[in-house]
C-alpha positions as CSV (number, residue, x, y, z in Angstrom):
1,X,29.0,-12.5,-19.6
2,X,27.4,-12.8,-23.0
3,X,23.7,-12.1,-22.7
4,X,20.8,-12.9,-25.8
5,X,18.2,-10.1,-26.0
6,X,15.2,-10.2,-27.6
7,X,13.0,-7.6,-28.3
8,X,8.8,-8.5,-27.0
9,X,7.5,-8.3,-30.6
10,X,10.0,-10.6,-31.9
11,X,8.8,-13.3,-28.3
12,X,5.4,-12.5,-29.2
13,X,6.0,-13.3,-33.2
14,X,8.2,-16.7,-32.1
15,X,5.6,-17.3,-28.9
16,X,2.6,-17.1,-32.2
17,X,4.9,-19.0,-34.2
18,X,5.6,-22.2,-32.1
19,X,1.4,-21.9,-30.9
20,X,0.6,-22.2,-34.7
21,X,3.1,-25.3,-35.2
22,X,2.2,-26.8,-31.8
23,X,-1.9,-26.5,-32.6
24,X,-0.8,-28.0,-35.9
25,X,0.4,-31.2,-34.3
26,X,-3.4,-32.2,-33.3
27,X,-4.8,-35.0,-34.1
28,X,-7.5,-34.1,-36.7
29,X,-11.1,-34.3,-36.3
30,X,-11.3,-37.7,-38.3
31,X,-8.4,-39.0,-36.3
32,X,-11.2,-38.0,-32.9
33,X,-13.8,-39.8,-34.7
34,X,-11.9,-43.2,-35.4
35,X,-11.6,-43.2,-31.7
36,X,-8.1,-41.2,-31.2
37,X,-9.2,-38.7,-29.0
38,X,-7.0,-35.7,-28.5
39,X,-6.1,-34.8,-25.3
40,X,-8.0,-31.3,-24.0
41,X,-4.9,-28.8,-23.0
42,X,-6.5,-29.3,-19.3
43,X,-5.1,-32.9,-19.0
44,X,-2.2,-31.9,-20.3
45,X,-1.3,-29.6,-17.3
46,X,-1.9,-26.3,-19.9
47,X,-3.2,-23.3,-18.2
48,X,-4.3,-20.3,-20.2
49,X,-5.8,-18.1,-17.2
50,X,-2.1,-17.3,-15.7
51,X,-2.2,-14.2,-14.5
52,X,0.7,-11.3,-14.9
53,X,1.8,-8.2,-14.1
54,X,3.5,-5.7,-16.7
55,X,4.9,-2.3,-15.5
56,X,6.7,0.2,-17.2
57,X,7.7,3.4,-15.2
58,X,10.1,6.1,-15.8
59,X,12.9,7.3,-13.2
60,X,15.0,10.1,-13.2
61,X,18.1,8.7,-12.9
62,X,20.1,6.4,-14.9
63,X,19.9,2.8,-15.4
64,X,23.2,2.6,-13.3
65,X,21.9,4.3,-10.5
66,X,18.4,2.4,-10.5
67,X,20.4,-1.1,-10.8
68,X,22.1,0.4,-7.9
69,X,19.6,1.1,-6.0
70,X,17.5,-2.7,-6.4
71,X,20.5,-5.0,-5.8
72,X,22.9,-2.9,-3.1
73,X,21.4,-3.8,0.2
74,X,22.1,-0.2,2.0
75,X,19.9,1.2,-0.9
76,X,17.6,-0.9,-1.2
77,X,16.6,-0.6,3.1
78,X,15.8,2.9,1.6
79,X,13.1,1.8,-0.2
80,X,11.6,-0.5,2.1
81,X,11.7,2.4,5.0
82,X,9.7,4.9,2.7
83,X,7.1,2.3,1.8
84,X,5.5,1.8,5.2
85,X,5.4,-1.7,4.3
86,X,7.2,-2.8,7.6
87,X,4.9,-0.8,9.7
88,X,1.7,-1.7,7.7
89,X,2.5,-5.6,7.9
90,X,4.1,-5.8,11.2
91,X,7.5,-6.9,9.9
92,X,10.8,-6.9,11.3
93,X,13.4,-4.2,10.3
94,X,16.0,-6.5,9.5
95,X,18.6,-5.5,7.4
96,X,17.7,-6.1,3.3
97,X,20.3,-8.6,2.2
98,X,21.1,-8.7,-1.7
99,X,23.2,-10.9,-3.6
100,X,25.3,-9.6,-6.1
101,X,26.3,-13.2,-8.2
102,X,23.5,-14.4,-10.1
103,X,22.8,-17.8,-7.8
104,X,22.5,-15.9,-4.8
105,X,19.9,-15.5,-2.4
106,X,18.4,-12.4,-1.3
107,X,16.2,-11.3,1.5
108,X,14.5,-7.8,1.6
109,X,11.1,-6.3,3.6
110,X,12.1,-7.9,6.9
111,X,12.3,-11.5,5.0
112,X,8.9,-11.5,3.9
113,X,10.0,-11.2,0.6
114,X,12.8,-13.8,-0.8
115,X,14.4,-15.2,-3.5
116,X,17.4,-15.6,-5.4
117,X,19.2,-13.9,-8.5
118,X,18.5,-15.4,-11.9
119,X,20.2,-13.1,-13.9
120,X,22.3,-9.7,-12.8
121,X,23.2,-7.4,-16.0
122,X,24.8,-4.7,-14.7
123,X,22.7,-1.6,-15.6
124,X,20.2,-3.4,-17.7
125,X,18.3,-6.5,-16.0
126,X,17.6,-8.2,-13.3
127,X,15.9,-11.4,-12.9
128,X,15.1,-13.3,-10.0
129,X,13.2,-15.9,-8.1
130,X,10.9,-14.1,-6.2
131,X,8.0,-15.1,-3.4
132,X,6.0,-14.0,-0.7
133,X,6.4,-15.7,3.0
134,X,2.6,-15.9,2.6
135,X,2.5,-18.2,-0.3
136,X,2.5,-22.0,-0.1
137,X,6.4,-23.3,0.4
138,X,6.1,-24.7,-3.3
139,X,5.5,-21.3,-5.5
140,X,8.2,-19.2,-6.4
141,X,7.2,-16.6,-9.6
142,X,9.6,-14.7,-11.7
143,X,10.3,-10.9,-11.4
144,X,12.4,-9.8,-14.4
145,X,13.4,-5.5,-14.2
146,X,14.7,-4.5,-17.7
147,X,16.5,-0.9,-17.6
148,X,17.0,1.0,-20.6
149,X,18.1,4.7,-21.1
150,X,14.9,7.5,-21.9
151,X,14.7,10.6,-22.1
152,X,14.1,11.4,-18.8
153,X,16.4,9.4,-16.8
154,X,15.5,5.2,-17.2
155,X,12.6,3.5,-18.4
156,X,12.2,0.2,-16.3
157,X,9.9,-2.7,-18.1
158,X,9.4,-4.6,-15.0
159,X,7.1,-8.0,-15.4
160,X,6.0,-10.5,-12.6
161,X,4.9,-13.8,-13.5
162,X,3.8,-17.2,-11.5
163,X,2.4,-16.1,-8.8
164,X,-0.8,-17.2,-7.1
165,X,-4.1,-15.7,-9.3
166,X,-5.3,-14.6,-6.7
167,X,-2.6,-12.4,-5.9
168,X,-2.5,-10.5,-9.0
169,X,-4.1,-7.2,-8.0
170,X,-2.9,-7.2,-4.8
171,X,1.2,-7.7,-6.0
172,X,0.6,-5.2,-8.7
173,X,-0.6,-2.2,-5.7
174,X,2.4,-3.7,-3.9
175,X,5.3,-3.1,-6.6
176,X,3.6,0.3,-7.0
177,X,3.1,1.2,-3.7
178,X,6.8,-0.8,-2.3
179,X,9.0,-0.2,-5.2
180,X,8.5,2.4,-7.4
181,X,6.9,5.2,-5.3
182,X,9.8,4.8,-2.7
183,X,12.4,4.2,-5.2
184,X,11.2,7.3,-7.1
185,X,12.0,9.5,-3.7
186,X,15.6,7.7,-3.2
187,X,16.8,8.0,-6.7
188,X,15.1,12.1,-6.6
């Protein structure tokens, strides 16, 4: 599978880039005061109070075994045992089931958290549609895990987007407390 990478300075230079020529496209003042009145971003369904979660933590182990260990189902009940979070929230300990084709479904922390698989890079990335059995039935957010090689072991950019505001502190003690702390003690 061929795969495009782009590096977040180059998004963030193209993401400017397409703002500039997009805010460009507004009508002009005079253009308002002839009676052409722009529409404000808020009728136009533009949000720009989205929250979103960016994580970056280090593993020791290598982006093989930390792929490994998110998207094989056997590994990944690992994780959820050492988190506590089935304990905690009352959940069933149901086997973690993980897709391996991007398409698939996957159902992990007794089924409270589901979703399918975006993308599946061996070794590198991860995305997936990802939500919460306590959000409405109509949001699903985006959890993308980028692996790459450091130093110590694998450096894992991991960032969460689309999910209720609300939610935002809440999900980002959750992937530290439910994913990385356990995942830290089954990849040690």
């Amino acid at each position: 599978m061929t795969s495009f990478a782009i590096s977040r300075r180059a998004f963030s230079l193209s993401a400017a880039t397409i703002g500039m020529a997009v805010g460009a496209a507004r009508p002009a003042l005079s253009d308002q005061a002839e009676g052409h009145a722009a529409s404000a971003p808020e009728t136009l369904g533009v949000s720009n109070i989205n929250a979103a979660i960016h994580q970056e933590v280090v593993f020791k182990a290598s982006p093989a075994r930390v792929y490994h260990a998110l998207t094989d189902p056997r590994e990944f009940d690992k994780i959820v045992l050492l988190s506590g979070a089935l304990q905690a929230m009352a959940l069933k300990n149901t086997p973690a089931e993980i897709s391996s084709a991007p398409g698939g479904p996957f159902a992990v922390f007794g089924g409270y958290i589901t979703g399918r698989q975006l993308e599946l890079l061996p070794n590198t990335r991860i995305i997936q549609v990802w939500r919460s059995a306590s959000w409405p039935p109509h949001i699903h957010s985006i959890a993308r895990f980028e692996l790459t090689e450091h130093s110590d072991g694998t450096k894992l950019f991991f960032d969460h987007t689309g999910f209720p505001n609300s939610d935002a502190v809440s999900l980002a003690t959750g992937w530290q407390q439910h994913y990385w702390e356990p995942l830290a003690k089954v990849l040690a």
